[in-house]
C-alpha positions as CSV (number, residue, x, y, z in Angstrom):
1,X,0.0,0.0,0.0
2,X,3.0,2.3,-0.2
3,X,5.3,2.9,2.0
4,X,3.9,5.5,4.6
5,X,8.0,6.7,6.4
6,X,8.3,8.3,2.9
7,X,5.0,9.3,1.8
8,X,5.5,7.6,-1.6
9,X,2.4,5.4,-3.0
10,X,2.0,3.1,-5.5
11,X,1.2,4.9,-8.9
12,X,-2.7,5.5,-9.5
13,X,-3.4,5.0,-5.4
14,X,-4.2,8.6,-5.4
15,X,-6.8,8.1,-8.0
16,X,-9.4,5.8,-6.8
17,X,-11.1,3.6,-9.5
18,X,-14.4,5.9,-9.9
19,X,-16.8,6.2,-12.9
20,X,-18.6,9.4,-13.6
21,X,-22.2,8.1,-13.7
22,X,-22.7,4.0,-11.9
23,X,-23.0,1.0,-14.5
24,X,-26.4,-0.8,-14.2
25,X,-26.8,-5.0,-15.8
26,X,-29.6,-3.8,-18.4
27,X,-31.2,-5.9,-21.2
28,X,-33.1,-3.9,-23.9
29,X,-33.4,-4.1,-27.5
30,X,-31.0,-1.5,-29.6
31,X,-31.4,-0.3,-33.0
32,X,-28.4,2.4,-34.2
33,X,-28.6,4.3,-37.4
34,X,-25.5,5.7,-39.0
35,X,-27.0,8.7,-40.8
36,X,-23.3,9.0,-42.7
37,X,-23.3,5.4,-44.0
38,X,-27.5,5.1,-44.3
39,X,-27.5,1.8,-42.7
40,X,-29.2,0.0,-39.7
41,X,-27.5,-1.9,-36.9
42,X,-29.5,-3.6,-33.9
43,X,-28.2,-5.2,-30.7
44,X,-28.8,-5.8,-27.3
45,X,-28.2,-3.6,-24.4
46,X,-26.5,-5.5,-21.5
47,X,-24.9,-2.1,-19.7
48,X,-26.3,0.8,-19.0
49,X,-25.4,3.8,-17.4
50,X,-26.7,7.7,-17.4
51,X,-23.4,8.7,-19.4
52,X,-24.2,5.5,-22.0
53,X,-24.4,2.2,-22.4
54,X,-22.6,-1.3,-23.7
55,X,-24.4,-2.8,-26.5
56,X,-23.7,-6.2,-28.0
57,X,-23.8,-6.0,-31.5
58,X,-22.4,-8.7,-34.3
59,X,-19.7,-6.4,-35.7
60,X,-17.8,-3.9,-34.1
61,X,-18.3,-0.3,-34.6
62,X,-15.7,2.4,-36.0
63,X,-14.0,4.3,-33.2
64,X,-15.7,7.8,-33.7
65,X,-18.7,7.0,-35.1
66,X,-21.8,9.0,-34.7
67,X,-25.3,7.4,-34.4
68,X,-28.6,7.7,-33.8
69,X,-30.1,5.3,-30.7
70,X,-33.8,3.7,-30.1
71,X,-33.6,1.6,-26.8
72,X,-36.9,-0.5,-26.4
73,X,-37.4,-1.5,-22.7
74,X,-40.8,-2.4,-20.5
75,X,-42.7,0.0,-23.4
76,X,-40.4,2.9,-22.9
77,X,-38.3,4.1,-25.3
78,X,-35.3,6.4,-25.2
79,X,-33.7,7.9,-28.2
80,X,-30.6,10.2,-28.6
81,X,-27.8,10.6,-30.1
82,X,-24.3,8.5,-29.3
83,X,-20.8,8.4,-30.6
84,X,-19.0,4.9,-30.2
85,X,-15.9,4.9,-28.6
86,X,-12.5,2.0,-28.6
87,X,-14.0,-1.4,-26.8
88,X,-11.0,-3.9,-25.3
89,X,-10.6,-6.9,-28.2
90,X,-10.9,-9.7,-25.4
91,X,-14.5,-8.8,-24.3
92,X,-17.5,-9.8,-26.5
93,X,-18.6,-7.9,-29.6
94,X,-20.1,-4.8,-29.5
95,X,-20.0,-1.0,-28.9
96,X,-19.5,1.4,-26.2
97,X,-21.9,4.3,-26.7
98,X,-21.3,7.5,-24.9
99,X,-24.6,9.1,-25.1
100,X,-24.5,13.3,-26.9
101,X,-27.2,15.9,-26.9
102,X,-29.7,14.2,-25.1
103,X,-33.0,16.1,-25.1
104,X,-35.0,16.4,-21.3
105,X,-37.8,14.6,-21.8
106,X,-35.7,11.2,-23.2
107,X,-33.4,12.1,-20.0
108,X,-36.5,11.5,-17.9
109,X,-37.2,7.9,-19.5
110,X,-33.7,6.7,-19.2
111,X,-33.5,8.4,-15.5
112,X,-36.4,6.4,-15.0
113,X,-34.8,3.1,-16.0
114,X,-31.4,3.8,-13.9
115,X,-34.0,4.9,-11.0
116,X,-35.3,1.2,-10.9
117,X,-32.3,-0.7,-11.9
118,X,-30.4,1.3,-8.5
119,X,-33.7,0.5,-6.3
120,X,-32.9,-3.1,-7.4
């Protein structure tokens, strides 16, 4: 844990391993459309957070890309915008989306979702 007689710590002990918004299990159905490349790509939501969510997918998405979001879940649906960001190669295929622009009343439908999944 360092050594305390010199003050020195191990690197990173300072930082404490925090997320900005807490990571919920979540299982919903996805659909993402890439206005750029005019196509369609659904998955399955298996992580989901207020800052965005894991979806598995079939194929990975480019790093950077900018999509449109429809999560289905319990007759709700939240829509906004996303841009995909770099997923680690060893876990399974899919997409990290980091959620952009989202408008107040679809922040009320996911806050609603992340209210019941932190109640759990």
């Amino acid at each position: 844990m360092g050594n305390v007689a010199t003050g020195r710590l191990p690197a990173g002990a300072r930082f404490p391993d925090r997320r900005a918004a807490p990571r919920f299990p979540f299982d919903a159905h996805l659909e993402m459309t890439d206005p750029v490349e005019q196509k369609q790509i659904t998955g399955r939501v298996s992580v989901l957070s207020q800052k965005g969510c894991f979806a598995r997918t079939e194929a990975p998405m480019a790093h950077g890309t900018v999509v449109k979001i429809h999560i289905q879940h319990d007759g709700a649906v939240f829509e906004t915008w996303a841009r995909a960001t770099p997923n680690h190669p060893e876990t399974e295929t899919g997409v990290v989306l980091v959620f952009m622009d989202t408008p107040p009343e679809q922040a009320k439908v996911l806050g609603g979702w992340l209210d019941g999944l932190a109640g759990r």
